[in-house]
C-alpha positions as CSV (number, residue, x, y, z in Angstrom):
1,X,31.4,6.4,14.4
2,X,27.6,6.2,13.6
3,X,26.8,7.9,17.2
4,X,29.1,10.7,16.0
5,X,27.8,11.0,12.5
6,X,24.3,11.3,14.3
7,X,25.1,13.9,16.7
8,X,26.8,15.6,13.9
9,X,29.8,15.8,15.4
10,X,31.9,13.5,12.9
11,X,35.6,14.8,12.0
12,X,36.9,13.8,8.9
13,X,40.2,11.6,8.7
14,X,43.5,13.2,7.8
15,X,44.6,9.8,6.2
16,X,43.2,7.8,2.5
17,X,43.8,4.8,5.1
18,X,41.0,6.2,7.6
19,X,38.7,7.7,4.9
20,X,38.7,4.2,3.4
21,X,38.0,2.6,6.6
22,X,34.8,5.3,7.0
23,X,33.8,4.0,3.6
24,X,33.9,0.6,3.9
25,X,31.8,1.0,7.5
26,X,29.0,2.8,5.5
27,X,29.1,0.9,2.4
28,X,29.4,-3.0,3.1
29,X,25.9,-2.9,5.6
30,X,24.3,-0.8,2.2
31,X,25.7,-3.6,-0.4
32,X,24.1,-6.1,1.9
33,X,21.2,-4.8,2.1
34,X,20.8,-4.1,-1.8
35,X,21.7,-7.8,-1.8
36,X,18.9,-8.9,0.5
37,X,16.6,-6.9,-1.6
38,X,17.9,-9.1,-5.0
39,X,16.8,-12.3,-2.8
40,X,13.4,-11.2,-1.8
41,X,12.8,-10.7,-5.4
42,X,13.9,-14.1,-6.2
43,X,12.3,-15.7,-3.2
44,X,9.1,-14.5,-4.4
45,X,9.4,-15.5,-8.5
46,X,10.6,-19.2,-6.7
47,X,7.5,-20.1,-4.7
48,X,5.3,-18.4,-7.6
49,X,6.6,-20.3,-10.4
50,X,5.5,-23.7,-8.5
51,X,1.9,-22.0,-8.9
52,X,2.1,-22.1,-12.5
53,X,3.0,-20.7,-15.8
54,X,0.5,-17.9,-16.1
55,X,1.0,-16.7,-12.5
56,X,4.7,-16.4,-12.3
57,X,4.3,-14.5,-15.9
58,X,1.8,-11.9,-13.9
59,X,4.1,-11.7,-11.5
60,X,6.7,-10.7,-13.6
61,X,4.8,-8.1,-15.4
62,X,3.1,-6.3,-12.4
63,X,6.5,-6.1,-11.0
64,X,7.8,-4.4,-14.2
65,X,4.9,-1.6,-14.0
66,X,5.5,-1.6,-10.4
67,X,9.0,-0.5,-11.2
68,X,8.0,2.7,-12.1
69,X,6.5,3.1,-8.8
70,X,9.6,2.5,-7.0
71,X,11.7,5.1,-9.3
72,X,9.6,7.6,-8.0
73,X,9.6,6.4,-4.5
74,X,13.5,5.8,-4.5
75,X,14.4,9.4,-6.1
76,X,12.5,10.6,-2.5
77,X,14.3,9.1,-0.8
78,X,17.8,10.3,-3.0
79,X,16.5,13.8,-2.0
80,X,16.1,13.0,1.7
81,X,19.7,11.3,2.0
82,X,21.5,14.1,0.6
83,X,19.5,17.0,2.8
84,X,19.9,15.3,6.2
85,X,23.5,14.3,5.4
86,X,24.1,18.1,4.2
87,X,22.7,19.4,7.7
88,X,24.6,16.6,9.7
89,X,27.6,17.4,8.3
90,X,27.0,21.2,8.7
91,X,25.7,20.5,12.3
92,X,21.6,21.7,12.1
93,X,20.3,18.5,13.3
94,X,17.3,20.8,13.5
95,X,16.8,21.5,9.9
96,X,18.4,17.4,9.3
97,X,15.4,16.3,11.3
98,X,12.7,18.8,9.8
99,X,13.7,17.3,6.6
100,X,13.7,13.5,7.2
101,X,9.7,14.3,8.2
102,X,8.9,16.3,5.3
103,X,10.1,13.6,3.4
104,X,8.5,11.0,5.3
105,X,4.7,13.5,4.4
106,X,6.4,13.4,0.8
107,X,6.4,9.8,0.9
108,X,3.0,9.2,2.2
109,X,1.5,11.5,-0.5
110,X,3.3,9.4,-3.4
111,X,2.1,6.4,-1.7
112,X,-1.8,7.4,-1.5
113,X,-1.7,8.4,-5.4
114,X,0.2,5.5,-6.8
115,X,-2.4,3.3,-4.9
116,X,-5.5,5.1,-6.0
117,X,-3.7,4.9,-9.4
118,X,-3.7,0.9,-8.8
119,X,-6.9,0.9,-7.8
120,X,-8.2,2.3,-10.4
121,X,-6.1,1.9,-13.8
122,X,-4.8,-2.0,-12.6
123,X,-6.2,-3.4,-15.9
124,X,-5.1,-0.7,-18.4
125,X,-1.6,-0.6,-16.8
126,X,-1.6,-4.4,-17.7
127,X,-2.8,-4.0,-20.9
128,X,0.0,-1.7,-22.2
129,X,1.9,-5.0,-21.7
130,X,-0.1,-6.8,-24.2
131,X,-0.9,-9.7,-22.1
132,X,-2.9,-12.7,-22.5
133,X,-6.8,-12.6,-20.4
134,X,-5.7,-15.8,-18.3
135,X,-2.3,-13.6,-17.3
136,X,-4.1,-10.5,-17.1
137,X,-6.8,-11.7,-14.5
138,X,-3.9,-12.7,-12.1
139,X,-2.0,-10.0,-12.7
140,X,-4.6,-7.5,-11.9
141,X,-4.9,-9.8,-8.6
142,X,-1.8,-9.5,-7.4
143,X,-1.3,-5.7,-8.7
144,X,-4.1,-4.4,-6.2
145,X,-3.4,-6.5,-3.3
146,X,0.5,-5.2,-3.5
147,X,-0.2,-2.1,-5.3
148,X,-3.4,-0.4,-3.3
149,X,-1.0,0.1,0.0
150,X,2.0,2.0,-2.1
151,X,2.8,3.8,1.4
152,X,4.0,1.0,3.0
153,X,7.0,0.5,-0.5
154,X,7.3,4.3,-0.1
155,X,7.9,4.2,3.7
156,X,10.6,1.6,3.3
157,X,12.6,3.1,0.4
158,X,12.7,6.9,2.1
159,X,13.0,5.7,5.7
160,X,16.0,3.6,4.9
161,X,17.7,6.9,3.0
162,X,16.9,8.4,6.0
163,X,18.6,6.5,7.6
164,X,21.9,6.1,5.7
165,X,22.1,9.8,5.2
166,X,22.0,10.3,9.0
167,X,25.3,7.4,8.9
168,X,23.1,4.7,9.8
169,X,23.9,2.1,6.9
170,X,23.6,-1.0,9.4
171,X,19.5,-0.9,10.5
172,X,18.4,-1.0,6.9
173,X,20.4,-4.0,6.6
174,X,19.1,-5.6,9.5
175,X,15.8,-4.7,8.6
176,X,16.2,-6.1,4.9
177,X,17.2,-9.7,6.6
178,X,14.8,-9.9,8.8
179,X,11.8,-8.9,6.4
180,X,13.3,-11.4,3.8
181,X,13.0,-14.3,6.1
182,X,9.2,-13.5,7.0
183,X,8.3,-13.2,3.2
184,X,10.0,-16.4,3.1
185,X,8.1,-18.1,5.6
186,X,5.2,-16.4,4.3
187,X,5.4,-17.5,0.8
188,X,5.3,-21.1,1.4
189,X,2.6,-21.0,4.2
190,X,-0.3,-18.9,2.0
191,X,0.6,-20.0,-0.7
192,X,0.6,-23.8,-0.4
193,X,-1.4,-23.8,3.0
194,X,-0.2,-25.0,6.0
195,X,-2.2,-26.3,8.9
196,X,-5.5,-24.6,9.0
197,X,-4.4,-21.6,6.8
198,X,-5.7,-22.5,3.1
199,X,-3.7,-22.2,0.1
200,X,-3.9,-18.8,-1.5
201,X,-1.9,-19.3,-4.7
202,X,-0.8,-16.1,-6.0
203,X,-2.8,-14.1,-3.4
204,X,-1.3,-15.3,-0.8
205,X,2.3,-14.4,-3.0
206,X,1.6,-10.6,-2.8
207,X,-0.2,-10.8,0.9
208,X,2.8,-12.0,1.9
209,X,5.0,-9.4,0.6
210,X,2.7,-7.0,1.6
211,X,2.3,-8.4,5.1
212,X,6.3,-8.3,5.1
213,X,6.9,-4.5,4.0
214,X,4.6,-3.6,6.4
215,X,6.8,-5.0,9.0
216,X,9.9,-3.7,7.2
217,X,8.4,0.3,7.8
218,X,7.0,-0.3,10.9
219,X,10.9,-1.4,11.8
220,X,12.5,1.3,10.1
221,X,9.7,4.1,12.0
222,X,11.2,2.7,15.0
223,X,15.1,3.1,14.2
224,X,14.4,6.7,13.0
225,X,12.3,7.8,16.1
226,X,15.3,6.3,18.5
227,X,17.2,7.9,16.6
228,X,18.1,11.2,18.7
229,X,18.5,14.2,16.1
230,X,15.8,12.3,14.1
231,X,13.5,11.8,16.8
232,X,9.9,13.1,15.6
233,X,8.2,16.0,16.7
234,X,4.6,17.0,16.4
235,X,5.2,20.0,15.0
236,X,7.3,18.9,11.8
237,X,4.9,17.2,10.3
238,X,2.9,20.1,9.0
239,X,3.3,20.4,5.6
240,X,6.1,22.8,4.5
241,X,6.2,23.6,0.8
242,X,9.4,24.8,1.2
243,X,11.1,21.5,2.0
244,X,8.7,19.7,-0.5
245,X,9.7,22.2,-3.3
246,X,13.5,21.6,-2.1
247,X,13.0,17.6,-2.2
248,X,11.3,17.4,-5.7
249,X,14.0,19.9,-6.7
250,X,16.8,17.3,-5.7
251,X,14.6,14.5,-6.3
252,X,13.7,15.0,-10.3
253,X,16.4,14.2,-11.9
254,X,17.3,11.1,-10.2
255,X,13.6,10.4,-11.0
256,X,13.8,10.9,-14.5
257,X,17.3,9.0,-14.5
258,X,15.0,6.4,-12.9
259,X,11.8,6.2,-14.7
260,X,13.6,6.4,-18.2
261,X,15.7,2.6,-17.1
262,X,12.4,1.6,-16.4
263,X,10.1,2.7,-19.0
264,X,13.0,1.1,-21.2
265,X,12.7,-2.3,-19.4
266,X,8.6,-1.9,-19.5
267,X,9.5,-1.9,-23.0
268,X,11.5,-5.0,-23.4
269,X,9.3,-6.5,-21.2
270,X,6.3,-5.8,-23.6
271,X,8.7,-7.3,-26.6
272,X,8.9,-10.3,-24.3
273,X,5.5,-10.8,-23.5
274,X,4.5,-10.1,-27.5
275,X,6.6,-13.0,-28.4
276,X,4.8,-15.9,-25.9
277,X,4.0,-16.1,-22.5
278,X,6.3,-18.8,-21.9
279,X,9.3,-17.0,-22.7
280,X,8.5,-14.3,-19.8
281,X,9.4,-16.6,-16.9
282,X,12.3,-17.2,-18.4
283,X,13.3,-13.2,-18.0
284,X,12.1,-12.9,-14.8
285,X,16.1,-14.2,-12.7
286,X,18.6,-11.3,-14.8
287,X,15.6,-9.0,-14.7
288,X,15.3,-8.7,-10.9
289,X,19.1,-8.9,-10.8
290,X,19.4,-6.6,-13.3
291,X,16.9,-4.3,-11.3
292,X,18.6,-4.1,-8.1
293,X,22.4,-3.5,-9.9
294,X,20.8,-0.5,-11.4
């Protein structure tokens, strides 16, 4: 069914049974990976909390600014799902893979501004949080490292819509898994030490996520160049203001949808972190839950 979906030569069933069926194929690999997503967030707060208080509390609140970041970067990738999945279905696997492309440049340029952003407003993003000096030194930390490469999150959100909007829900799943078990692996060996690698502590935390999306896009580039109406050319990646006009046009209100669910959790978030830094690690579980059932 995927091969047909790709080729854009899918017909719809005649029957709820078989529409259900086409459903349930496209759906249960997304809800896994969405579920794979809610562990890495919790495998991360795990092995940081065994750091200590203030880390896991910077943690917490760079993840909550770095929130915003991912509304825009998901809202991309909204606008690239629905364009390649409108030409699929209408058979212009031209103009589908023109599009994915475009939104890939889309992504990249998102990704370069949010990391200059980091690079240079870390600390006074922080300090809208009202957090403590011993919190805000590790949470600037931790903010750069993951923060400065933004095109490697943005990558991964819009290459996976790319994906699923062409009717491949499965790679981005198997993607998810495999990128959880490296952060995994990764969390415990720089950030205890292991061997001759010394311990990192909470650098080692957000190289290891870092390290880990990085393989995650470099993964998901590979699934969308096999993929044959996706398959890159030279040509397409030219900037076309057209497409990028069309994408933020489709793109903006799920972004504002987005950004106004986070800027309302940044807000609870700074209530939190008002009333006592040891309160915030206790937030941390039904907030990334919360996050990814959103």
């Amino acid at each position: 069914m995927k091969d047909k979906v790709l080729e854009g030569k899918v017909s719809m069933p005649q029957t709820n049974k078989g529409r259900l069926k086409i459903i349930t194929v496209l759906a249960i690999p997304a809800v896994i990976e969405n579920f794979f997503q809610t562990i890495l967030g919790f495998v991360d707060t795990y092995f940081v909390s065994k750091i200590g208080l203030a880390e896991v509390s910077a943690v917490g609140v760079t993840n909550a600014v770095l929130a915003i970041y991912f509304a825009l970067f998901m809202a991309i990738g909204v606008a690239a799902n629905v364009r390649i999945a409108n030409f699929l279905g209408a058979n212009l696997p031209e103009k589908a893979r023109h599009i994915s492309q475009q939104s890939i440049v889309f992504a990249a340029i998102f990704g370069i501004l949010t990391g200059i952003i980091t690079l240079i407003f870390a600390e006074p993003l922080l300090k809208l949080m009202g957090i403590e000096a011993e919190v805000l030194e590790a949470g600037a930390l931790y903010f750069r490292i993951v923060g400065i490469p933004s095109i490697v999150m943005s990558f991964m959100f819009v290459l996976s819509a790319i994906l699923r909007g062409a009717g491949d829900t499965k790679s981005p799943m198997k993607v998810s898994i495999v990128i959880n078990v490296i952060n995994a692996v990764l969390d415990y060996v720089l950030i205890f030490g292991f061997l001759f690698i010394p311990e990192m502590g909470i650098v080692g935390a957000a190289l290891a996520t870092v390290f880990s999306r990085l393989i995650g896009s470099i993964a998901l580039f590979y699934y969308v160049n096999r993929t044959e109406t996706l398959t890159f050319r030279r040509d397409y990646w030219s900037i076309d203001k057209t497409h990028l006009k069309e994408l933020t046009t489709l793109g903006a209100p799920a972004a504002g949808e987005r950004l106004v669910m986070r800027a309302g959790q940044i807000v609870y978030f700074g209530f939190v972190v008002a009333s006592g830094r040891m309160r915030l690690p206790l937030t941390r579980l039904p907030a990334t839950l919360k996050y990814f059932l959103t």
